[in-house]
C-alpha positions as CSV (number, residue, x, y, z in Angstrom):
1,X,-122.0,14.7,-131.5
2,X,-123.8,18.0,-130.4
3,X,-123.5,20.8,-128.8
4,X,-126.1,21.7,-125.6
5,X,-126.6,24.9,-125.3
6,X,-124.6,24.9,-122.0
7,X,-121.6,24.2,-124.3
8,X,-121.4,20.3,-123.4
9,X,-121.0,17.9,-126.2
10,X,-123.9,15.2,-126.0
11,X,-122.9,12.0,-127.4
12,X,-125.8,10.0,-129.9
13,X,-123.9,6.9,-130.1
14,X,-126.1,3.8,-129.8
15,X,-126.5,2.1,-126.8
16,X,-125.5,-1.4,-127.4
17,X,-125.8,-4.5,-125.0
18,X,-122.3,-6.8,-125.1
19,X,-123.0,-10.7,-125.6
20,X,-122.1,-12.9,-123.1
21,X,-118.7,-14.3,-123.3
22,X,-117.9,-17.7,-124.7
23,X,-114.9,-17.8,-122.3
24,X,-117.1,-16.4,-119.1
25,X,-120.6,-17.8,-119.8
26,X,-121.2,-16.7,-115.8
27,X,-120.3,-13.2,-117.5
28,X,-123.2,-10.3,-117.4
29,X,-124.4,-8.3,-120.1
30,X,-123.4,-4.5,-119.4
31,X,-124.7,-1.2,-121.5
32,X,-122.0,0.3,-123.5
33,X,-121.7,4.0,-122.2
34,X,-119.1,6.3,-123.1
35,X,-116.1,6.2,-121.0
36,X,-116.7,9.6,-118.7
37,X,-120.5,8.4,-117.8
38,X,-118.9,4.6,-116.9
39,X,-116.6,6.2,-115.1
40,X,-119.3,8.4,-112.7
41,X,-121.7,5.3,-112.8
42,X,-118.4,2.9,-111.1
43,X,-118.3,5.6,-108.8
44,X,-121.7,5.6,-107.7
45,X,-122.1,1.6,-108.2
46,X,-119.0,0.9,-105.6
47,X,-120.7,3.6,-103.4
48,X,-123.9,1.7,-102.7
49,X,-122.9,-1.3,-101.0
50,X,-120.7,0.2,-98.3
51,X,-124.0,2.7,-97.9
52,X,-125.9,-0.5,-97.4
53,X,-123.6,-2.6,-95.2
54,X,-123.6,1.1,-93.1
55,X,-127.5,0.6,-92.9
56,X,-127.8,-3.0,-92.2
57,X,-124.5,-2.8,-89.2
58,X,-125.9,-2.9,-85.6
59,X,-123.2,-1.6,-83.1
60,X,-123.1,-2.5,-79.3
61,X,-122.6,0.2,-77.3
62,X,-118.7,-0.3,-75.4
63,X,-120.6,0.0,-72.2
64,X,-122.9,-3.0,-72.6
65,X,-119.6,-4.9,-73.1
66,X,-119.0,-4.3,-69.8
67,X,-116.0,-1.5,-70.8
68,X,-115.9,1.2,-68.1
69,X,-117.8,5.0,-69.5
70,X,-114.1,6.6,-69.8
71,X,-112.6,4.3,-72.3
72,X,-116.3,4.6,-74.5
73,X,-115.6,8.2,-74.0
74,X,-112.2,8.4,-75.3
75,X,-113.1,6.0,-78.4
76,X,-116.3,8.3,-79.1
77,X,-114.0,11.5,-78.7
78,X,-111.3,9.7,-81.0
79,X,-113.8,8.8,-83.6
80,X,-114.8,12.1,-83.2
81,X,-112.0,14.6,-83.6
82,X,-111.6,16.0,-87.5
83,X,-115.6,16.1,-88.0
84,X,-116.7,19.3,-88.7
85,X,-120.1,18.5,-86.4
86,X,-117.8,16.8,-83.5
87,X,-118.4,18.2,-79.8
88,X,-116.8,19.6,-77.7
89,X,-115.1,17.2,-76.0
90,X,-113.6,15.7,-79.3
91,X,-110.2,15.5,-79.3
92,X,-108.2,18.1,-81.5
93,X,-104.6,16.8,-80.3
94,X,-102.3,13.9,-79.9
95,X,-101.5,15.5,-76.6
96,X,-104.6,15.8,-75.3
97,X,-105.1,12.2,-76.1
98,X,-101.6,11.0,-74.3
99,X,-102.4,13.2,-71.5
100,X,-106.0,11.8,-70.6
101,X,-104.2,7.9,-71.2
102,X,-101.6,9.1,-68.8
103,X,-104.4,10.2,-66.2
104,X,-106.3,7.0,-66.5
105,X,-103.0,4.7,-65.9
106,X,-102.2,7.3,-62.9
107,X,-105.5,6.9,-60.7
108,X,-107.9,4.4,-62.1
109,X,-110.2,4.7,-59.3
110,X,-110.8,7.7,-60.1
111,X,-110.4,8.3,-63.8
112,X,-110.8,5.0,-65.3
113,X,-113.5,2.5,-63.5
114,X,-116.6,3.8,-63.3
115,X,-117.9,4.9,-59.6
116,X,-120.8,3.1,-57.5
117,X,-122.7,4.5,-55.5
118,X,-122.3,3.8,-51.7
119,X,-124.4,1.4,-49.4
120,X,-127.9,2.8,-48.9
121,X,-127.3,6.1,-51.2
122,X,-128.9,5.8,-54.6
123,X,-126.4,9.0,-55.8
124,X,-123.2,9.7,-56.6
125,X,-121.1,12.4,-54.4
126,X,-118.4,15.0,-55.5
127,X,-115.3,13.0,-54.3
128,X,-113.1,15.9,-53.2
129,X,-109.7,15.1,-51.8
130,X,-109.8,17.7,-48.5
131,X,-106.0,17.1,-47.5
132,X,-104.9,18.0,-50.9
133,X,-102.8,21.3,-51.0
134,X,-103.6,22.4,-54.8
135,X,-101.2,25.1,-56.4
136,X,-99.0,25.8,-53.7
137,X,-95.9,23.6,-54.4
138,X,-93.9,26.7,-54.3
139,X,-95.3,27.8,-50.7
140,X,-94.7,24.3,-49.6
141,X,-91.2,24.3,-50.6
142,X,-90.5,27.7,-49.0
143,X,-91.9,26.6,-45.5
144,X,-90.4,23.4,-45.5
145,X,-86.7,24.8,-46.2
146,X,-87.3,26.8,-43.4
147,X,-88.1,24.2,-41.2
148,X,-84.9,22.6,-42.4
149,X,-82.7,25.2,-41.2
150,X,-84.0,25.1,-37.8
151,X,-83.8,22.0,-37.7
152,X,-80.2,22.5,-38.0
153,X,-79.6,24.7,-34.9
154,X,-81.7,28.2,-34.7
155,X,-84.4,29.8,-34.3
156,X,-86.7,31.4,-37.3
157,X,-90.3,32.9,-37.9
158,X,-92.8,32.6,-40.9
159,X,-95.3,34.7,-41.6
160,X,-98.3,34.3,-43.7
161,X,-101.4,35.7,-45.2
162,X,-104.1,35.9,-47.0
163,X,-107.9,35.9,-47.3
164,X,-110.3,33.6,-45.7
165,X,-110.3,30.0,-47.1
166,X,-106.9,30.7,-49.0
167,X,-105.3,27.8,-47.8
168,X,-103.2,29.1,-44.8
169,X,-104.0,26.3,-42.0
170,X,-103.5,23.6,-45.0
171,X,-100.3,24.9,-45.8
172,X,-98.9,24.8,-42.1
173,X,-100.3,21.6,-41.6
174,X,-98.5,20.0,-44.7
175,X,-95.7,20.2,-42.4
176,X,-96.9,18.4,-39.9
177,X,-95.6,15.0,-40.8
178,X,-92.4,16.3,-41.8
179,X,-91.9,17.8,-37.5
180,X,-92.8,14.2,-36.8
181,X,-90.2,12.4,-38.4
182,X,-87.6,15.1,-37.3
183,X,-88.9,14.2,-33.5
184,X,-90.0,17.3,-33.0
185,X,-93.0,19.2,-31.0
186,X,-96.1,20.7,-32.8
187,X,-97.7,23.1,-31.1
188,X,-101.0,25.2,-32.1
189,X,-103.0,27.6,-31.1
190,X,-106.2,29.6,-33.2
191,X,-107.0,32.8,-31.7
192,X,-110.6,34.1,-32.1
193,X,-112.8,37.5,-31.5
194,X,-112.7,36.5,-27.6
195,X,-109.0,35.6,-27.7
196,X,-108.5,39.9,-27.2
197,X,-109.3,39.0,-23.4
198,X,-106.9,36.6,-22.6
199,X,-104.2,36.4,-25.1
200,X,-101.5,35.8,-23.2
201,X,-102.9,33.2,-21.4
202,X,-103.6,31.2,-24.9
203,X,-100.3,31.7,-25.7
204,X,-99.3,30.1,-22.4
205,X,-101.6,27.0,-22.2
206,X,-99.6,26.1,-25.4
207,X,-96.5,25.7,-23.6
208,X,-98.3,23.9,-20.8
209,X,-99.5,21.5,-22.9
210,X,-96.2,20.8,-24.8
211,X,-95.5,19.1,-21.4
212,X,-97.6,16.4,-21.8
213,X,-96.3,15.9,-25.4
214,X,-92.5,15.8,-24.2
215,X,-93.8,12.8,-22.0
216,X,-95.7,11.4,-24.5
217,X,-92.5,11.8,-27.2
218,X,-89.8,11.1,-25.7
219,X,-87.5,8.3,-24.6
220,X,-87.0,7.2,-21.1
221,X,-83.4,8.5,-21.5
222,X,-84.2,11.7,-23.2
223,X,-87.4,12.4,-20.6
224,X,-84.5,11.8,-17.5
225,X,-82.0,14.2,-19.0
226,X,-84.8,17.1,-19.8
227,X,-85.1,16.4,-15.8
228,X,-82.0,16.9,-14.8
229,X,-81.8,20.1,-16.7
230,X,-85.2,21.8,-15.6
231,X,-83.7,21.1,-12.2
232,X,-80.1,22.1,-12.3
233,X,-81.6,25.5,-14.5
234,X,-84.9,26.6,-12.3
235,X,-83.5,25.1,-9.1
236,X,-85.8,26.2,-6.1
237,X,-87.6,28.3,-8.6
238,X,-88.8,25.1,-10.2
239,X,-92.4,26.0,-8.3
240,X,-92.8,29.6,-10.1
241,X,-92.4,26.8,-13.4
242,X,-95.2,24.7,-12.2
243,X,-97.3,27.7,-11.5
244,X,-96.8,29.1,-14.7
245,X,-97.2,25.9,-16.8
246,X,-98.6,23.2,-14.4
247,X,-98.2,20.1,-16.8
248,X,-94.9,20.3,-15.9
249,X,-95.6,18.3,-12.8
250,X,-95.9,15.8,-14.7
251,X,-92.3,16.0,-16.1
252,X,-90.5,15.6,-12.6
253,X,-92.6,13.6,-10.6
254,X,-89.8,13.5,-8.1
255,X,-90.4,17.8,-7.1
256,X,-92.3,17.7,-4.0
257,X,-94.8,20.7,-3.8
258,X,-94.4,23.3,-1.4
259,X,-97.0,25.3,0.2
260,X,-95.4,29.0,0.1
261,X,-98.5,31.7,0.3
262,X,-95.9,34.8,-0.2
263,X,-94.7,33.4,-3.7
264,X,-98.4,31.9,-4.6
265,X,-100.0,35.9,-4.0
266,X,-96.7,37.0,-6.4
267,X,-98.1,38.3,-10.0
268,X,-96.0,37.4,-12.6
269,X,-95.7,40.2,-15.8
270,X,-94.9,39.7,-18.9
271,X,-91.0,40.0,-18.1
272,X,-91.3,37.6,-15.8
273,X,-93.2,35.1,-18.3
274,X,-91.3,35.8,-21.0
275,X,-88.0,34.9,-18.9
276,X,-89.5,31.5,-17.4
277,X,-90.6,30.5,-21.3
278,X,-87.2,31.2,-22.5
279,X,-84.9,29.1,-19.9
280,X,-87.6,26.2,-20.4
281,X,-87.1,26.8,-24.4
282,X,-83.5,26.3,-24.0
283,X,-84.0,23.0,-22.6
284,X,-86.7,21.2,-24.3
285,X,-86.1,22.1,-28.0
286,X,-82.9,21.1,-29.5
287,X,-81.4,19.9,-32.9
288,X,-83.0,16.2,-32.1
289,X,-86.4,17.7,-30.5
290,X,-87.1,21.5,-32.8
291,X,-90.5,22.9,-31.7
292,X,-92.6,24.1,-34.4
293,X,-95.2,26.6,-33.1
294,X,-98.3,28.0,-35.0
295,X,-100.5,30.9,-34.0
296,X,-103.6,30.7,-36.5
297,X,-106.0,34.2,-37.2
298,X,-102.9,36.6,-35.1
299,X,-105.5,39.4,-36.3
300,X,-107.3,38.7,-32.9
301,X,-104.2,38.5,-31.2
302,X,-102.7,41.6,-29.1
303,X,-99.5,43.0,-28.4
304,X,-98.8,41.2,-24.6
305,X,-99.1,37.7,-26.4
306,X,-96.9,38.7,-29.9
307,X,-94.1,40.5,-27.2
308,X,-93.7,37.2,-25.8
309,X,-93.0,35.6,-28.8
310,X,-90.7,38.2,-29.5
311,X,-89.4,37.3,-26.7
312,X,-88.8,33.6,-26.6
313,X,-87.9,34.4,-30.9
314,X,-84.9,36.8,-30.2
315,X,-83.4,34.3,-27.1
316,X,-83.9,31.6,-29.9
317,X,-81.1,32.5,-32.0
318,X,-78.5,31.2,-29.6
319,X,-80.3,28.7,-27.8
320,X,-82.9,27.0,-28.8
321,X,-84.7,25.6,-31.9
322,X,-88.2,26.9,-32.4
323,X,-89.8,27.3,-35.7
324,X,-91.9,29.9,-35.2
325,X,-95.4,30.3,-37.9
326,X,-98.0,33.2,-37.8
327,X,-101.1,33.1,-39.9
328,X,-103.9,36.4,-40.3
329,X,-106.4,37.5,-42.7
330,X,-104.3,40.2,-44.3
331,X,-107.9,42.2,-45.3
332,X,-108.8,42.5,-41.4
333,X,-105.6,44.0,-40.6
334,X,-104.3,47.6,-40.7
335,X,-100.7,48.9,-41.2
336,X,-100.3,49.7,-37.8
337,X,-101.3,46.0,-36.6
338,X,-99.0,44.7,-33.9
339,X,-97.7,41.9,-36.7
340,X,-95.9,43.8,-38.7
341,X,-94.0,45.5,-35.8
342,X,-92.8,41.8,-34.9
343,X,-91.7,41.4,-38.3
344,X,-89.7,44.5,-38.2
345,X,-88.4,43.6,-34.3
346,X,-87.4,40.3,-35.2
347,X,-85.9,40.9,-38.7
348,X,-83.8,43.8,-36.2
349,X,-82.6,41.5,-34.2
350,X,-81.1,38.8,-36.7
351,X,-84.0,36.4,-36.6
352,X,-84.4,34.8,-40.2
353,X,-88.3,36.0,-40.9
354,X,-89.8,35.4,-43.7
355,X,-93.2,36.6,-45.3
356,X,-96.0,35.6,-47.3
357,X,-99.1,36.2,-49.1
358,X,-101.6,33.1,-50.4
359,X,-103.4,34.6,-53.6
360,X,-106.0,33.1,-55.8
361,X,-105.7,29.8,-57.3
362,X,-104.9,29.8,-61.3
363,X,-107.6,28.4,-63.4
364,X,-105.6,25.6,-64.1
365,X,-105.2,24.6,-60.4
366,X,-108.9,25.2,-60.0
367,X,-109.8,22.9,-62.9
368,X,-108.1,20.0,-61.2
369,X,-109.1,20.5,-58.0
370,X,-112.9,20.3,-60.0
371,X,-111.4,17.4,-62.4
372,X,-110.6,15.4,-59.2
373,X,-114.0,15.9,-57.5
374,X,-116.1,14.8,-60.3
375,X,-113.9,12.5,-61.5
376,X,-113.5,13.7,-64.6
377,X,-110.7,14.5,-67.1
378,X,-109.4,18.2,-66.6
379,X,-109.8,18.9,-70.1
380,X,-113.6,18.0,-69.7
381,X,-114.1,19.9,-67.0
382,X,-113.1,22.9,-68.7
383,X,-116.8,24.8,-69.2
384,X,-117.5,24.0,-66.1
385,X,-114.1,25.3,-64.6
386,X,-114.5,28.9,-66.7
387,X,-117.4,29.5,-65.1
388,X,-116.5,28.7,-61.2
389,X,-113.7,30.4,-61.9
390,X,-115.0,33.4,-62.4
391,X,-117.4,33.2,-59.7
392,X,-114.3,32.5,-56.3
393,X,-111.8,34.3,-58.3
394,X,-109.9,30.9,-57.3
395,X,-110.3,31.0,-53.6
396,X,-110.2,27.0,-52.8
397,X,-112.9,27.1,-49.7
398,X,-115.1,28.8,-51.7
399,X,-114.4,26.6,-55.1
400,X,-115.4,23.7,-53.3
401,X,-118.5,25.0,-51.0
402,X,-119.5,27.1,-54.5
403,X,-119.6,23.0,-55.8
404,X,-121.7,21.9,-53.0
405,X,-124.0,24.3,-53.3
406,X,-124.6,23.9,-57.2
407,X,-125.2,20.3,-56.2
408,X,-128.1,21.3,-53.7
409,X,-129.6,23.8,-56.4
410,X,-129.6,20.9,-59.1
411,X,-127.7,22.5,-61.6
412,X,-124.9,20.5,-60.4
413,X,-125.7,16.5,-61.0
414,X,-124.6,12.9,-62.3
415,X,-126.2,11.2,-64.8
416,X,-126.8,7.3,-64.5
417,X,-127.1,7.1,-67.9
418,X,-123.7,8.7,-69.2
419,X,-121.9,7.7,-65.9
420,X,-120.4,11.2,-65.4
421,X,-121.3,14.7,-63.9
422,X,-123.2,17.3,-66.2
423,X,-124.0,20.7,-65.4
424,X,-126.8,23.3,-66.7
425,X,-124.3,26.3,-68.0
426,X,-127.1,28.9,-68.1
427,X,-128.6,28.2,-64.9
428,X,-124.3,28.4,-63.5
429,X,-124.0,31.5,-65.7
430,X,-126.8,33.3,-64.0
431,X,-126.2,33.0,-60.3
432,X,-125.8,35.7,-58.2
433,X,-123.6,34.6,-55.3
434,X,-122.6,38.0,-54.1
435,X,-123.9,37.4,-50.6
436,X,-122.9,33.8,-50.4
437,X,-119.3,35.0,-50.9
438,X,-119.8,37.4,-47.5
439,X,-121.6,34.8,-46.1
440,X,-118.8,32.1,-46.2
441,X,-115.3,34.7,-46.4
């Protein structure tokens, strides 16, 4: 043995070829090598035919086995995760991995199977689920509790606000099958820019038509005993009722009109209104019939129409059960608006108020509402998500008309071929939607 000049020791042994075996006559002849070269040769021998079985294997793709895109997704991501070259959507968790399984056990329809596209329509729509209240189980639980305590016996008021498209109407209107089951009345109103004329009369026709729905609601016993009431209470007065809310006709069928020009050219003010609209409160809303009444965008409403419900609020609290809800864009308000001064009337007077302001959405709330239009797995969605996000600052009308509009610019699509939405980041990344936001807020 030698020396290399790199300081290895080169070996000069023969090479000699073994004889076949007398025992083994299938044997093969094999070079003798020195023991660390046999060792790197077994290495490299063992090596090469799982390199060529890898070369001569032909895979079938999971979805030509009829397997739906998710589960070939969540295999591919599985297979995936650890690689130093894996994407994105790799997995890098056991709980990422137990969380999408949990989603696709959940909803199948809308995680799991893959989605067809309708009757006559060769694409595929953004599947968003309008009546879903994202991110507001806390405001939910606040109105509802309210609710609950009227329904018990009083009177109480709830206040909210927010910007444009916050989710205000939607969070009122989450209620609305709970009212039902109590029995009870839902009455709504939206003011608009015009509503500054004739306030006080929306506020009215309101009331008038909760007549129809007591007729409509009610049980022939119930309907009879209302009756009796709005009779033995109003008396020969019963006809300034009927002038003021005219549906109510249709209550007492019985009440023969009278024809009395001096009390037809009388003007009723507010005092008068308010007075007439609080006896009938006291008879129609009760523990087994509470009236739930919601005045939408109170920014256009003036201080004649918020007085009266002041009005019909305060005489509440003794008598009558009327869940009273308010709603405004709190950046079209000043200080000085006439809803604040309610708040501070009614809260003087001992009726429970409560306030509230709808913010944002969190990115995590956004990123489901996005995961459960596109029917995708949240944690997929993610890119996509950041860059919305960013964009609504989490307002939810915008989120989803932001969506609609990236469809209609084509930077928003689904591909046939990998059965799932995909989305050009740059082209996201570089919108300018300054004006779309005034346009739609």
């Amino acid at each position: 043995q030698e020396p290399e000049p790199g300081g290895d020791i080169v070996s000069h042994e023969p090479v000699r070829k073994k004889k076949r075996s007398a025992k083994n006559p299938e044997a093969i002849s094999v070079l003798e090598i020195p023991s660390s070269a046999q060792a790197q040769l077994l290495v490299k021998s063992e090596e090469m035919p799982e390199m060529e079985t890898r070369q001569k294997a032909v895979y079938t793709p999971l979805s030509e086995l009829g397997v739906p895109s998710s589960i070939s997704s969540l295999v591919l991501n599985l297979l995936g995760s650890g690689e130093d070259n894996s994407s994105d959507e790799a997995y890098n968790s056991l709980e990422a991995v137990i969380q999408d399984l949990h989603l696709l056990l959940l909803d199948p329809s809308r995680f799991l199977f893959d989605r067809e596209p309708a009757p006559g329509n060769e694409s595929i729509n953004l599947s968003f689920r309008e009546h879903r209240l994202y991110g507001r189980e806390a405001e939910v639980s606040s109105i509802t509790d309210a609710f609950c305590r009227v329904s018990t016996g009083m009177s109480e008021a709830f206040f909210i606000g927010g910007f444009s498209g916050s989710g205000k109407s939607m969070l009122v209107n989450s209620l609305k099958a709970r009212v039902d089951i109590s029995e009870g009345y839902v009455l709504t109103h939206k003011f608009d820019q015009m509503s500054k004329k004739r306030p006080l009369h929306e506020v009215i026709s309101v009331f008038n038509d909760m007549c129809l729905l007591i007729r409509e609601k009610c049980s022939q016993k119930d309907l009879l005993a209302i009756i009796n009431d709005l009779m033995d209470t109003f008396g020969t007065d019963f006809s300034m009722l009927t002038r003021l809310l005219p549906n109510a006709d249709t209550l007492c069928p019985q009440w023969k009109k009278t024809s009395n020009k001096k009390e037809t050219s009388v003007q009723m003010n507010l005092e008068s209104v308010c007075f007439i609209l609080q006896r009938f409160m006291r008879i129609v809303s009760s523990k087994s019939h509470p009236v739930m009444l919601f005045l939408d965008d109170l920014q256009w409403c003036d201080n004649s129409a918020l007085s009266l419900v002041e009005g019909i609020l305060c005489d509440g609290i003794r008598y009558s059960c009327l869940f009273f809800v308010g709603s405004y864009r709190s950046n079209e308000v000043e200080d000085d608006h006439g809803i604040f001064r309610l708040t501070d009337s009614l809260r003087s007077a001992g009726v429970p108020t409560t306030t509230m302001s709808l913010e944002g959405l969190k990115r995590e709330e956004v990123n489901t509402m996005i995961s459960d239009a596109m029917c995708m797995l949240p944690r997929i969605c993610e890119p996509l998500t950041n860059m919305v996000f960013q964009k609504t600052k989490g307002n939810p009308f915008f989120v989803l008309a932001f969506l609609r509009s990236l469809v209609d610019g084509e930077v928003l699509k689904f591909c046939k071929e990998k059965m799932k939405w995909v989305w050009d980041q740059d082209g996201i990344s570089t919108m300018d939607i300054t004006g779309n936001v005034l346009y739609l807020l």
